[in-house]
N, C-alpha and C positions, 0 to 999 in steps of 0.2 A: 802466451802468458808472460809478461814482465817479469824479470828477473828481482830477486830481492837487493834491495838499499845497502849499501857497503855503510858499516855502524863505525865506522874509522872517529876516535873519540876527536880529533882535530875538526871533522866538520860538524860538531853539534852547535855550534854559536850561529852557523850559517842561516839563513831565512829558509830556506830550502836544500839543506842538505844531501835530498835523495840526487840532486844532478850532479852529482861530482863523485869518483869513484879512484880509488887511488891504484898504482899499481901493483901492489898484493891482490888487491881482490880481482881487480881483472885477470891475472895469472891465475889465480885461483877457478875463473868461471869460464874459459875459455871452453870450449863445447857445449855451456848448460845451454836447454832451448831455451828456446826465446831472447835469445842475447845475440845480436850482431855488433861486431867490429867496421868501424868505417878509420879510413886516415883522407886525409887531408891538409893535402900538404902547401905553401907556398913553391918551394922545390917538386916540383909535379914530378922527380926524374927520384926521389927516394924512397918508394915506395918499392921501386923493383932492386936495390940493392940490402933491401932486407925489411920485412915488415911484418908486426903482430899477426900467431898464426890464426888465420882465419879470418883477418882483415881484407875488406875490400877497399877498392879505394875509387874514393871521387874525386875529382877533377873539380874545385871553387868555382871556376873560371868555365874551361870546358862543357861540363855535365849541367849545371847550374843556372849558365846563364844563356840568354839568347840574342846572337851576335849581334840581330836586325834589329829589333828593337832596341836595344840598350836595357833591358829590362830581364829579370830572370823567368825562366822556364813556367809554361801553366799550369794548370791542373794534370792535365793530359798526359803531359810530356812528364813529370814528374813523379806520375803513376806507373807510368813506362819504364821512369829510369827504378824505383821502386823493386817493379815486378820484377825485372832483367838481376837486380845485386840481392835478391831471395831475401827482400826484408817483407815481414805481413805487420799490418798494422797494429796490433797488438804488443809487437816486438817491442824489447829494451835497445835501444842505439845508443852505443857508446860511441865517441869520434874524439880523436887524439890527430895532432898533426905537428908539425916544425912550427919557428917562431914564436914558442911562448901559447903555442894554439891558436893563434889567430886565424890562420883559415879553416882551423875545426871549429872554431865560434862561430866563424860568418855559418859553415855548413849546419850547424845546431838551429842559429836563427833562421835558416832557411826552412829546415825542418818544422822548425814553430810556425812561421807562417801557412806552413800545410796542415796544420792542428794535427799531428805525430805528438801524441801525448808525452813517452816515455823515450826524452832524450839526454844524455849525458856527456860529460866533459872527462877525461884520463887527464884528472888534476897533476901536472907537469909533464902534460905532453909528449912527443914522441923522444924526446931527449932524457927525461925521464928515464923512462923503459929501455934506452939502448944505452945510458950512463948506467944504470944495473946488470947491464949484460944477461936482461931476461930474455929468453927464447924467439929468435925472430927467423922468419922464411924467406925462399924468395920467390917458392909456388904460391900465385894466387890461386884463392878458392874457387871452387865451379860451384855456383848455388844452384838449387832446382828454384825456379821462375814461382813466386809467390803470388797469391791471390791482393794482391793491394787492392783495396775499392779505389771507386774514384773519388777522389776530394777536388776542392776548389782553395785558390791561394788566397788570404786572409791579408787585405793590402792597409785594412784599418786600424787594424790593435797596435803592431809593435812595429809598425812604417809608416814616415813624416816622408813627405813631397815637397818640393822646393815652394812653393807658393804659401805650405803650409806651416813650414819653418820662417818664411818672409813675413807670417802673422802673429809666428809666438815670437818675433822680438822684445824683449822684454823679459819675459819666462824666461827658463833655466835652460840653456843649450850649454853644452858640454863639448867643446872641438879636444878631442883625444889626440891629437898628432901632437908631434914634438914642439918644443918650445921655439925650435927654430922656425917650423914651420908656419904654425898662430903666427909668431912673428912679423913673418912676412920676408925672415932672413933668406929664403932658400928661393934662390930665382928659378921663375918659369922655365920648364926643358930642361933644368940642368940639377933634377933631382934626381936621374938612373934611373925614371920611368917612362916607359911609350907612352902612358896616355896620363898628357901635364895639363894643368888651369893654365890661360893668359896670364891672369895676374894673383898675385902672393897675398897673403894677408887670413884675415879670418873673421867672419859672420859677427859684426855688431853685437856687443854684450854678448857674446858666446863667451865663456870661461875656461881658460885652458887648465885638463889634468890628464896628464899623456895617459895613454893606455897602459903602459909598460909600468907607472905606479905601482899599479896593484898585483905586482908579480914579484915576488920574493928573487934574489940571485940564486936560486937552488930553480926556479923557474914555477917553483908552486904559487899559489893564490898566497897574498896574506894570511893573517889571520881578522877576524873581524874587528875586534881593538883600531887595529891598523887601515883597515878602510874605512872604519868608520871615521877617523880621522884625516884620512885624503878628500872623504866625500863630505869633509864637513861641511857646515852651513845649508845642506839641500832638506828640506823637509821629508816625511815619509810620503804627502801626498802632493807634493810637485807634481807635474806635469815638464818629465824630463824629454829634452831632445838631443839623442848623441851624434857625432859627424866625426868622418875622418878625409881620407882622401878618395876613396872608393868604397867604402861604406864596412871594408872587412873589420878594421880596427875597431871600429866604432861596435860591433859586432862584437867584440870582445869585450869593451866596458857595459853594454846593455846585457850584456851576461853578468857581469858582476853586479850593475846597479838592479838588477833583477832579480836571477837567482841567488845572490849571498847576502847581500842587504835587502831582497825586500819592498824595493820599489814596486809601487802596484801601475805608475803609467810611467813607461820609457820607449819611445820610440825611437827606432835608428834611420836615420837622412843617409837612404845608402845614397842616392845622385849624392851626395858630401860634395868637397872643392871641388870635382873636378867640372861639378853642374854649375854650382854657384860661382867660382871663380870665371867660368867662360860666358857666362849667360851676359846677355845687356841688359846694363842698369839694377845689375844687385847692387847693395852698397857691400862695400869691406872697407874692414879696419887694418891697422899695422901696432905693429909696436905689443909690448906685452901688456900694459893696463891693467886696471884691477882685477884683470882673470887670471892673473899668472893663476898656476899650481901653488900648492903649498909647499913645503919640503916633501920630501918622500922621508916616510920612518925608517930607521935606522937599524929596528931591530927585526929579528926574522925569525918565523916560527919555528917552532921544533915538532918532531914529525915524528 
């Protein structure tokens, strides 16, 4: 049975306020059934130095994805991983991680492409929760193995394909990476990532607004005032495409241009740069162009 909607008066402006859950009320429901804790981390190594009791923890990367292909996990495999971390489908998932949540967004959206109805975000993340000095372990939990059905991954709704991003030129794409990046400032190999594009730059008429925008210095979401002003100029019924470098980040604005604004089509280009910048004969652009970002607002909610 889903757990009930944390009524926190900060998220009523939201399009869908049931996906965000602050950390009071997670504290608060920590053993209610039907509620699992997932973390997700970029740091895959801080989960065992202390983490939410009763959180399990996925692996972005590891758990997620599948090496040979370049693609993530199937039906199958995902059922499996499922059954194995005691979530049923019914369940309420909540997933909080490092980074502002970025790799609990990508894990949320991967959830959504398994149609897991009932998934949520721990609105500031795991930094949040251990800048409060709320209760954290360093026993992982032993779940009893859940009945998960089988589902199938859902590659239409809320994921764009390089060829199919190559067709909405024009339409609204969104490159959420850094300003330096879009740019085309940051040379190939020498970003502190293993796996880099050839060449620098960013997808033709893509608009740049970093991911990082939409996150307050306290590490929360804006408030909606405030996004609606970074995401200005896109209609409600765009037909939006996000990208980042690996498709996590990107993961985290289709969470916002979805869940808190409202967009009814957003899809995420996980192959992001690293397809498009290596592939022969994409075109790309340099320079910042009329996508720069806006400013970012100045002011920051109160909580």
């Amino acid at each position: 049975m889903p757990a009930a909607p944390d009524p926190h008066p900060s998220f009523g402006s939201y399009a869908h306020p049931q996906r965000l859950v602050t950390t009071e009320w997670l504290s608060a429901n920590i053993g209610t059934p039907g509620l699992k804790i997932i973390e997700s981390n970029d740091d895959i190594l801080l989960y065992d130095i202390g983490h939410v009791p009763g959180a399990v923890k996925i692996d972005w990367r590891g758990d997620l994805n599948d090496p040979v292909t370049r693609d993530y996990i199937d039906g199958v495999r995902f059922t499996e991983l499922m059954r194995a971390k005691g979530i049923g489908r019914d369940d309420t998932v909540v997933v909080y991680g490092d980074r502002n949540n970025a790799q609990a967004a990508h894990t949320l959206w991967l959830f959504t492409l398994f149609g897991h109805e009932d998934v949520r975000l721990l609105d500031g993340g795991r930094e949040a929760w251990i800048s409060e000095e709320r209760d954290t372990t360093f026993e992982p939990p032993y779940p009893n193995r859940s009945e998960y059905p089988a589902v199938r991954r859902d590659d239409a709704t809320a994921r764009a394909f390089r060829d199919e991003v190559l067709a909405h030129m024009g339409k609204p794409i969104i490159d959420v990476r850094s300003t330096a990046e879009y740019a085309g400032h940051t040379a190939p190999g020498q970003d502190g990532h293993a796996d880099s594009a050839l060449r620098s730059g960013h997808i033709p008429t893509a608009r740049n607004i970093p991911w990082t925008s939409a996150v307050a210095p306290d590490g929360r979401f804006r408030a909606r005032a405030e996004l609606d002003e970074i995401y200005g100029g896109l209609a409600a019924d765009d037909d939006l495409v996000v990208y980042s470098r690996v498709g996590e980040r990107s993961s985290h604005s289709w969470f916002v241009l979805t869940c808190l604004l409202g967009f009814e089509t957003v899809r995420n280009y996980d192959g992001s740069w690293i397809e498009w910048g290596n592939s022969v004969r994409m075109p790309i652009a340099k320079g910042s162009g009329p996508g720069a970002a806006p400013a970012t607002p100045r002011r920051t909610r109160s909580r």
